[in-house]
Backbone as XML, in Angstrom:
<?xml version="1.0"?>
<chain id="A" units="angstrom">
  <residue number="1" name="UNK">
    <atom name="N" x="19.218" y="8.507" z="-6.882"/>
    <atom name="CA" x="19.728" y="9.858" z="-7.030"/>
    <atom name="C" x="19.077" y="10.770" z="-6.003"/>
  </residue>
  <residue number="2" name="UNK">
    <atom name="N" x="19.830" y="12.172" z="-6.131"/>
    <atom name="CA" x="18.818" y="12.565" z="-5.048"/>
    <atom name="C" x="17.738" y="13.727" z="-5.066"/>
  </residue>
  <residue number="3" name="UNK">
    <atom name="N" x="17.162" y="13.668" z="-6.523"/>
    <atom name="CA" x="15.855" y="13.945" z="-6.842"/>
    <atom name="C" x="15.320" y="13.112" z="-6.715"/>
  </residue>
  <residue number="4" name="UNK">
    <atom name="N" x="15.132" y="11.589" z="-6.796"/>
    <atom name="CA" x="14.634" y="10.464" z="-6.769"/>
    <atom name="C" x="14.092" y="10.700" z="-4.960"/>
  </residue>
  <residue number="5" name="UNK">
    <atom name="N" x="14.889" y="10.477" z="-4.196"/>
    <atom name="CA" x="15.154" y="10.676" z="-2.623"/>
    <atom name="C" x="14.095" y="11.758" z="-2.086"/>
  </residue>
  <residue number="6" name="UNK">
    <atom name="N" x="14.268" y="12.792" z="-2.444"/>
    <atom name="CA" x="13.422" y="13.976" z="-2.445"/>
    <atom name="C" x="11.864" y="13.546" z="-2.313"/>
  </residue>
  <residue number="7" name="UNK">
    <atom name="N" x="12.205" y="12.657" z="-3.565"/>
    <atom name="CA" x="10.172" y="12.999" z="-4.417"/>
    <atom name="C" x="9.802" y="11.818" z="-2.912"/>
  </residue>
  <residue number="8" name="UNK">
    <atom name="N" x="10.784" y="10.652" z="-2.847"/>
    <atom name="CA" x="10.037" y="9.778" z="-1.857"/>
    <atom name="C" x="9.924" y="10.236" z="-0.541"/>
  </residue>
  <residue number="9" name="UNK">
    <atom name="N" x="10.645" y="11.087" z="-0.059"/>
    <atom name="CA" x="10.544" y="11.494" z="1.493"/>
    <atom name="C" x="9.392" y="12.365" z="1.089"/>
  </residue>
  <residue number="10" name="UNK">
    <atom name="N" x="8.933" y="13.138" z="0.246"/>
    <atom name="CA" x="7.636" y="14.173" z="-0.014"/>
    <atom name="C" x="6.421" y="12.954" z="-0.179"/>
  </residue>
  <residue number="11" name="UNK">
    <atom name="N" x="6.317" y="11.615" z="-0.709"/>
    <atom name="CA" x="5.583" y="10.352" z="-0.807"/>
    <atom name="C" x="5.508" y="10.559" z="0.860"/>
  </residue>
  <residue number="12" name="UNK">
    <atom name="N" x="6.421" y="10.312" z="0.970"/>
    <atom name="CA" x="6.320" y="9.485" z="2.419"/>
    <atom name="C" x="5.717" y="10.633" z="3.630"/>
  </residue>
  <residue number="13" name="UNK">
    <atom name="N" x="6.385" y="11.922" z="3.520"/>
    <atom name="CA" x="5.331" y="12.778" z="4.598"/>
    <atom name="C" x="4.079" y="12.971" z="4.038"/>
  </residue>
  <residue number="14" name="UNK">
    <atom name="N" x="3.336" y="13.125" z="2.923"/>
    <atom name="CA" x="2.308" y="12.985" z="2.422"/>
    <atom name="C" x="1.201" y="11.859" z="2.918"/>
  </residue>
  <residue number="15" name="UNK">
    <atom name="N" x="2.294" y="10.622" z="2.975"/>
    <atom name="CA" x="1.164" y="9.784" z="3.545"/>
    <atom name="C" x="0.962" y="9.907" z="4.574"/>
  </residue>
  <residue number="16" name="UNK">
    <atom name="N" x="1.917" y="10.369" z="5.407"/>
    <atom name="CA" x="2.126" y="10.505" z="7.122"/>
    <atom name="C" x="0.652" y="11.115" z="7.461"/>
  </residue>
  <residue number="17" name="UNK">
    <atom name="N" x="0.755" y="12.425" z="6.618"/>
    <atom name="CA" x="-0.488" y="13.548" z="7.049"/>
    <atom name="C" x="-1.752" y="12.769" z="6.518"/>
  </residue>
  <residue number="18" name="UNK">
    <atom name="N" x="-1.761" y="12.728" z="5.466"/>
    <atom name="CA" x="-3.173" y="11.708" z="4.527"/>
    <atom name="C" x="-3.805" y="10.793" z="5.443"/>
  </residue>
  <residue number="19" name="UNK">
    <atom name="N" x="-2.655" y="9.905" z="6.096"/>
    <atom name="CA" x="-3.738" y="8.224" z="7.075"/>
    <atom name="C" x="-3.273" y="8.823" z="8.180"/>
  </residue>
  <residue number="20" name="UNK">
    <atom name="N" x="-2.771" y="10.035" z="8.606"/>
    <atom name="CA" x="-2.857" y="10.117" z="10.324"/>
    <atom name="C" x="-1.590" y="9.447" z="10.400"/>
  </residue>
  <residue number="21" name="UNK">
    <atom name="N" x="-0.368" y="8.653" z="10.102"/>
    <atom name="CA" x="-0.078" y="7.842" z="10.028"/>
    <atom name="C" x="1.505" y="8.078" z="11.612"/>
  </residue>
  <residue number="22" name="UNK">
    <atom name="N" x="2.047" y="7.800" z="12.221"/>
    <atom name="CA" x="3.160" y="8.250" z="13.381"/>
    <atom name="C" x="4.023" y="7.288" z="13.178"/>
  </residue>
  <residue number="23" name="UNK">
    <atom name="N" x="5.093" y="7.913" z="13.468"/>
    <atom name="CA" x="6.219" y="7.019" z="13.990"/>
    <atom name="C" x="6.957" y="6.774" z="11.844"/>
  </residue>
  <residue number="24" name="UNK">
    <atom name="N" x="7.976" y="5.806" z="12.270"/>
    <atom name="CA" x="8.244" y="5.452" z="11.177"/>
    <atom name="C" x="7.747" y="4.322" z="9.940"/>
  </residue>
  <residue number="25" name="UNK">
    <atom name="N" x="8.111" y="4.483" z="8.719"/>
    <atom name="CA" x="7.019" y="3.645" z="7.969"/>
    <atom name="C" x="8.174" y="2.519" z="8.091"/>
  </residue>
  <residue number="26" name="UNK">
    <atom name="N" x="7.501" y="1.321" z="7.811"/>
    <atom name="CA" x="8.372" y="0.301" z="7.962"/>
    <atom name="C" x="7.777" y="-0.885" z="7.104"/>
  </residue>
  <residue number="27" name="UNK">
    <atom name="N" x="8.205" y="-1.652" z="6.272"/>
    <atom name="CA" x="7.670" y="-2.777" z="5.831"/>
    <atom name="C" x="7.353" y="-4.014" z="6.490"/>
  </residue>
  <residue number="28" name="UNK">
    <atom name="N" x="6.170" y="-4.335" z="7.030"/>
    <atom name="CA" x="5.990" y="-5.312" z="8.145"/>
    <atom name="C" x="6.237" y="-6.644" z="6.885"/>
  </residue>
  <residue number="29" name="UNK">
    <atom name="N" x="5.756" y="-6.930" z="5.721"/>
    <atom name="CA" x="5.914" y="-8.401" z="4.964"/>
    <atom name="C" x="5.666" y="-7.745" z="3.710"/>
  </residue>
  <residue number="30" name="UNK">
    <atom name="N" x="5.690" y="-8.587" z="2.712"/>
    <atom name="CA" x="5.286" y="-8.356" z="1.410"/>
    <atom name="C" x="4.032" y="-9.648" z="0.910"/>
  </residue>
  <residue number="31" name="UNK">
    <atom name="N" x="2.696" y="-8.833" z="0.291"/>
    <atom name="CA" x="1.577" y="-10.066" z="0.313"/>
    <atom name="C" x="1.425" y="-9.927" z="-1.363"/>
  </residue>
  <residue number="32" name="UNK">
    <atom name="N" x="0.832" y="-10.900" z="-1.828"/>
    <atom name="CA" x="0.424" y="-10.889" z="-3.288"/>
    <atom name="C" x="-0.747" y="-10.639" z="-3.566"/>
  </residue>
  <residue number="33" name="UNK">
    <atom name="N" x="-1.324" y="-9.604" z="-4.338"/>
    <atom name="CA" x="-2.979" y="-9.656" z="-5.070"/>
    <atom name="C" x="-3.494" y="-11.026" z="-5.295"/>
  </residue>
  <residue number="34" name="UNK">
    <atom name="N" x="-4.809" y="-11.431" z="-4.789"/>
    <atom name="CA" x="-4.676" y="-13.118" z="-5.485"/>
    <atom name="C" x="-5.102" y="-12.477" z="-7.078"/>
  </residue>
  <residue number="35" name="UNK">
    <atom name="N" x="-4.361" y="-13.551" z="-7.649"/>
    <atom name="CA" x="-4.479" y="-13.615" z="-9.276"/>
    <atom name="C" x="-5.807" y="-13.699" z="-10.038"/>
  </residue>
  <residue number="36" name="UNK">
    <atom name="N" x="-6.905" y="-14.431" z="-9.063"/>
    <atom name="CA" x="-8.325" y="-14.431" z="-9.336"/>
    <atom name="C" x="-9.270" y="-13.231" z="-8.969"/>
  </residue>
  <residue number="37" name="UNK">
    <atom name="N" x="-8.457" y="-12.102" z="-8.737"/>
    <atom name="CA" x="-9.137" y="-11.170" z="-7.908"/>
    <atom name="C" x="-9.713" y="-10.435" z="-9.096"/>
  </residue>
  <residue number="38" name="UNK">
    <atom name="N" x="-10.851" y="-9.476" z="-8.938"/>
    <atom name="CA" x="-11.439" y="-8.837" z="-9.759"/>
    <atom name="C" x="-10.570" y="-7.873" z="-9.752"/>
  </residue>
  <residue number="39" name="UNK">
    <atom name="N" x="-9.722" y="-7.218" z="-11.072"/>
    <atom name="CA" x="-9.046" y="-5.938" z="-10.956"/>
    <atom name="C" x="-9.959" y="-4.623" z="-10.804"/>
  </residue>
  <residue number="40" name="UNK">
    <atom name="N" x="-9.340" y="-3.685" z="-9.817"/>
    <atom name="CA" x="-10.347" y="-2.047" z="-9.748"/>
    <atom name="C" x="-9.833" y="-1.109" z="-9.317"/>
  </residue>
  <residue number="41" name="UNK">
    <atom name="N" x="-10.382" y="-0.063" z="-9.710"/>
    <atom name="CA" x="-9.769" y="1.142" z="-9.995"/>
    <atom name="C" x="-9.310" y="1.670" z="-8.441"/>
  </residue>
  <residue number="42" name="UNK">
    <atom name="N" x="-8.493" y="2.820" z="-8.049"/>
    <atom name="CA" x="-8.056" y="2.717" z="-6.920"/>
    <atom name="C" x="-8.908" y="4.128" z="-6.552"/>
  </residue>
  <residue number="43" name="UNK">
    <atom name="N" x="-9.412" y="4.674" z="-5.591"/>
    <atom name="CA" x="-10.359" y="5.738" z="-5.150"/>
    <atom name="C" x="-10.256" y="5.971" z="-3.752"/>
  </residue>
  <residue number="44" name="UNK">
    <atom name="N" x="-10.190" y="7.311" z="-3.565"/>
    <atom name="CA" x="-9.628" y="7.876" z="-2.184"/>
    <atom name="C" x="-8.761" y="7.673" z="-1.811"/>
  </residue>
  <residue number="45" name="UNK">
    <atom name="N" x="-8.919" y="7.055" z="-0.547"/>
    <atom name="CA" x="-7.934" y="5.975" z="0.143"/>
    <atom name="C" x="-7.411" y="4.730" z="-0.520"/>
  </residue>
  <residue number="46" name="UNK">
    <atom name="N" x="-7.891" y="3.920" z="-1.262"/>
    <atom name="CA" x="-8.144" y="2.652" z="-1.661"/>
    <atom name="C" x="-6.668" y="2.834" z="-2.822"/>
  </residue>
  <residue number="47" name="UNK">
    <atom name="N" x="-5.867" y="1.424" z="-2.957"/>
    <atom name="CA" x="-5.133" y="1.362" z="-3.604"/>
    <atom name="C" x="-5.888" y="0.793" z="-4.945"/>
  </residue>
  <residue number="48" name="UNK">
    <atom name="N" x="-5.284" y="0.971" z="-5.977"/>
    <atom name="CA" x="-5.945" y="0.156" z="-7.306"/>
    <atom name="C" x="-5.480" y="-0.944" z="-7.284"/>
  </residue>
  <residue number="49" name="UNK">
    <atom name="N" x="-6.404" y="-2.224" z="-7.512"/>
    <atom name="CA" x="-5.490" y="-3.164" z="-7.597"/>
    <atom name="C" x="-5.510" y="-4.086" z="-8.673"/>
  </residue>
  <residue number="50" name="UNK">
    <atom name="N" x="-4.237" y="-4.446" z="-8.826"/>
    <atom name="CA" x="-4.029" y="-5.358" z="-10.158"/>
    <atom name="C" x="-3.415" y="-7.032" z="-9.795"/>
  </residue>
  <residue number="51" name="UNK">
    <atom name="N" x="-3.909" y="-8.196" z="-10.587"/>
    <atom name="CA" x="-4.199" y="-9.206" z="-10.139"/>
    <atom name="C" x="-2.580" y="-9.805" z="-10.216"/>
  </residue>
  <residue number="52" name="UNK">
    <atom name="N" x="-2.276" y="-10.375" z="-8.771"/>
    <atom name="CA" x="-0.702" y="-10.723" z="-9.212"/>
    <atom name="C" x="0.470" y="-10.089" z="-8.664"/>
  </residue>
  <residue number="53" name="UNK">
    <atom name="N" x="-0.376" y="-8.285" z="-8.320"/>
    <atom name="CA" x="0.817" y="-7.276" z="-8.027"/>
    <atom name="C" x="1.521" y="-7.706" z="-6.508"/>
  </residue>
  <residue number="54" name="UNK">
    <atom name="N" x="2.158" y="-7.592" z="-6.206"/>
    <atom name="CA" x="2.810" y="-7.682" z="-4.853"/>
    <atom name="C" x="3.199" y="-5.942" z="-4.225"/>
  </residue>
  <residue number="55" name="UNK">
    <atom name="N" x="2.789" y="-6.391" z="-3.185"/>
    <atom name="CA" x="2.529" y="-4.994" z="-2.441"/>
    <atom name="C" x="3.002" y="-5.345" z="-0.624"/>
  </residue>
  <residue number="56" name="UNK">
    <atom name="N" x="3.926" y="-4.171" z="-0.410"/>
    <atom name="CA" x="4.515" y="-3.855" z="0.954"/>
    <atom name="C" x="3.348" y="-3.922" z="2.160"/>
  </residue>
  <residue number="57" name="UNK">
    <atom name="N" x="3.071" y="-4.440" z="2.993"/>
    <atom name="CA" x="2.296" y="-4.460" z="3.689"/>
    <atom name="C" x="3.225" y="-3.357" z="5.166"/>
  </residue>
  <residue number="58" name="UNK">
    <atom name="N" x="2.556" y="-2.208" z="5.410"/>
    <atom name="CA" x="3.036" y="-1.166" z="6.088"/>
    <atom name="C" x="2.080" y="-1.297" z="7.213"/>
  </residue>
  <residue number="59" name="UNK">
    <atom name="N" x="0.543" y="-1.836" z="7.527"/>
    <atom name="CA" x="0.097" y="-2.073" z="8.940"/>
    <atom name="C" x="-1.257" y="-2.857" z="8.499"/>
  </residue>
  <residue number="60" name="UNK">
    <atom name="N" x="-1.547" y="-3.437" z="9.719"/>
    <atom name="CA" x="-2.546" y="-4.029" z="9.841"/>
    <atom name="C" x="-3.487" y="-3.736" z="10.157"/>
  </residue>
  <residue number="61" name="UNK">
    <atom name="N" x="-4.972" y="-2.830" z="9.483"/>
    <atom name="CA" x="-5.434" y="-2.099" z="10.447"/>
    <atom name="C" x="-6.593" y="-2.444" z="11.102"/>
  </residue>
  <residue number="62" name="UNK">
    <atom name="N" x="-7.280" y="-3.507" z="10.057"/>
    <atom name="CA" x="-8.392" y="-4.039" z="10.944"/>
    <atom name="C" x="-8.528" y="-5.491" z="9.947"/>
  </residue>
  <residue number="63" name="UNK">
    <atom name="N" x="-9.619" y="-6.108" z="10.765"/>
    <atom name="CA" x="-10.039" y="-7.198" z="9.667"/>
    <atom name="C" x="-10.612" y="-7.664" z="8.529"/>
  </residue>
  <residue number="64" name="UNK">
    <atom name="N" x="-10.452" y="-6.380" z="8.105"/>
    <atom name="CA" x="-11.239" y="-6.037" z="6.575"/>
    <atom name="C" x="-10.106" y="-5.528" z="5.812"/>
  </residue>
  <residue number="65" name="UNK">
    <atom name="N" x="-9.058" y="-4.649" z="6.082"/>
    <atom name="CA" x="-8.382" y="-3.680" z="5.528"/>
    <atom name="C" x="-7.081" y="-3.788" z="5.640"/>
  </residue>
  <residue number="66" name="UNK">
    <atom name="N" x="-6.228" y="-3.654" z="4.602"/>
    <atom name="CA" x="-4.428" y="-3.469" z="4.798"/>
    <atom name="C" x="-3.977" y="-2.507" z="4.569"/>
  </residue>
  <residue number="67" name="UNK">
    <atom name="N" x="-2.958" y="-1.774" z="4.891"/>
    <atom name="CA" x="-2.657" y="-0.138" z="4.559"/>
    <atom name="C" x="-0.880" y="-0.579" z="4.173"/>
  </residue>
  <residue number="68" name="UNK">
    <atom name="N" x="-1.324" y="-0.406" z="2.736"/>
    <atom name="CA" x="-0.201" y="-1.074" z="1.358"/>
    <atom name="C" x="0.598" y="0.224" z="0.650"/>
  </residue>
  <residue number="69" name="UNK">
    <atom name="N" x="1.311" y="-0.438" z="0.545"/>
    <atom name="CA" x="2.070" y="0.431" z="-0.842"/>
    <atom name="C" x="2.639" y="-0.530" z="-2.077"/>
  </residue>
  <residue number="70" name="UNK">
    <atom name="N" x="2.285" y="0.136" z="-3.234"/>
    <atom name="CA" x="2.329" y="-0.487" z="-4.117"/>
    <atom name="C" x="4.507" y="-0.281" z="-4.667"/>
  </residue>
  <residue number="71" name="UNK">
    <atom name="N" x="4.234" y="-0.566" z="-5.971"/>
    <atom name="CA" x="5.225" y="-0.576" z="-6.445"/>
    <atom name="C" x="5.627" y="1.162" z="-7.159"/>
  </residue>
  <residue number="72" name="UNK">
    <atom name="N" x="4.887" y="1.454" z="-7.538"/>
    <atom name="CA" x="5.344" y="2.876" z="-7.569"/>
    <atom name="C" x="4.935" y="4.197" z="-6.280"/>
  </residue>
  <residue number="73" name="UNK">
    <atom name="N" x="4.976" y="3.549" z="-5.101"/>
    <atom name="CA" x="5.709" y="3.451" z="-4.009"/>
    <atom name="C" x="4.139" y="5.103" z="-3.674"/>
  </residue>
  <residue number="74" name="UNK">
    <atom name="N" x="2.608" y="4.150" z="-4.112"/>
    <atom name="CA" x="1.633" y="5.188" z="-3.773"/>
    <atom name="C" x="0.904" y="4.045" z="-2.697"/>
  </residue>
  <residue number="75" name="UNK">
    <atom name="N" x="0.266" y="4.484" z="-1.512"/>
    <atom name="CA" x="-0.428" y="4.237" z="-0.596"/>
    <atom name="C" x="-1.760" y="3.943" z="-0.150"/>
  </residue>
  <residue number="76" name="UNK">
    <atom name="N" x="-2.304" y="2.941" z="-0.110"/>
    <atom name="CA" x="-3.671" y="3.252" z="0.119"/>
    <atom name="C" x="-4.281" y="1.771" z="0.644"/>
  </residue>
  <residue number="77" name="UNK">
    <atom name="N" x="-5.221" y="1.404" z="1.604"/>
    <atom name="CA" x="-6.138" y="0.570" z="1.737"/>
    <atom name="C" x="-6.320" y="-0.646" z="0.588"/>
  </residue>
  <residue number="78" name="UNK">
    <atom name="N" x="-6.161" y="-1.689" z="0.979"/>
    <atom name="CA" x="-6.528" y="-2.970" z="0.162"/>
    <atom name="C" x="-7.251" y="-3.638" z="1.083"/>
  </residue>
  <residue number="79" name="UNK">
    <atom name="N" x="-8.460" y="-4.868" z="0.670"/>
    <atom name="CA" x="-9.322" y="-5.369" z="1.261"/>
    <atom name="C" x="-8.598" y="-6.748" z="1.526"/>
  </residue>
  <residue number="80" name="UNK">
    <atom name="N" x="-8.635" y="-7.102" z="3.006"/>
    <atom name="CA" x="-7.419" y="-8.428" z="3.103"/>
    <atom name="C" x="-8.072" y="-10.359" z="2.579"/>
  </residue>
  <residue number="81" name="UNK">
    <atom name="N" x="-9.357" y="-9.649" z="2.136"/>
    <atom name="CA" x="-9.708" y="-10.899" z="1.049"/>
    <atom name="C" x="-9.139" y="-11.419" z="-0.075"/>
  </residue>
  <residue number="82" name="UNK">
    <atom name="N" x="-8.372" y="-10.465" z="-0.638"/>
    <atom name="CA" x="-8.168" y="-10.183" z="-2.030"/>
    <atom name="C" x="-6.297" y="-10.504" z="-1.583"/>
  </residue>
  <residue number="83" name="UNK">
    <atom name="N" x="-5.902" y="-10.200" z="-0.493"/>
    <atom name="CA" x="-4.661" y="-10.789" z="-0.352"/>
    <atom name="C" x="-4.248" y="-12.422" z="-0.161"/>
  </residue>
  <residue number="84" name="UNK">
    <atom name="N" x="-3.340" y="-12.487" z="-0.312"/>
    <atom name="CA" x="-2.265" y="-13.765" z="-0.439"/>
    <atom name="C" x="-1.097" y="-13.555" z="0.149"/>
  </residue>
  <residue number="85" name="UNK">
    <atom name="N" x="-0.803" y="-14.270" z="0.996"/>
    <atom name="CA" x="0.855" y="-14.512" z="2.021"/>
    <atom name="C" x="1.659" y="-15.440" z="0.199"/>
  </residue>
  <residue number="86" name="UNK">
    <atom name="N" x="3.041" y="-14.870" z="0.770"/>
    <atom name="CA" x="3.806" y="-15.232" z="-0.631"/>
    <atom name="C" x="4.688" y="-16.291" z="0.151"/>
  </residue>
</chain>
């Protein structure tokens, strides 16, 4: 709908400004939480993560870090230990 539309383009310039972020967002793959992962709370930057969840992988930013979006379509840093290729 297009209150629905709204709230995500306001998601989406939000994150733009929040990580610095340019250009367009784009889904590079989709990775899985591993299932053995310790679940934790999500803070600052950091997405929360839950064991299992599958999450949009939007860039790669270093070798420690993924810059994700979850399923209710919020943004933030995951540690790429804790990921899984599906």
């Amino acid at each position: 709908t297009l209150k629905e539309c709204k709230k995500e383009e306001k998601a989406d310039r939000e994150f733009q400004k929040r990580f610095k972020f340019e250009g367009n967002i784009s889904v590079l793959t989709q990775m899985m939480v591993d299932p053995a992962a310790v679940e934790k709370r999500g803070s600052g930057k950091h997405l929360p993560l839950r064991r299992g969840e599958i999450l949009d992988v939007i860039q790669f930013t270093s070798q420690e870090q993924i810059l994700c979006r979850n399923s209710q379509r919020r943004y933030g840093y995951v540690p790429r230990a804790v990921m899984l290729h599906l």
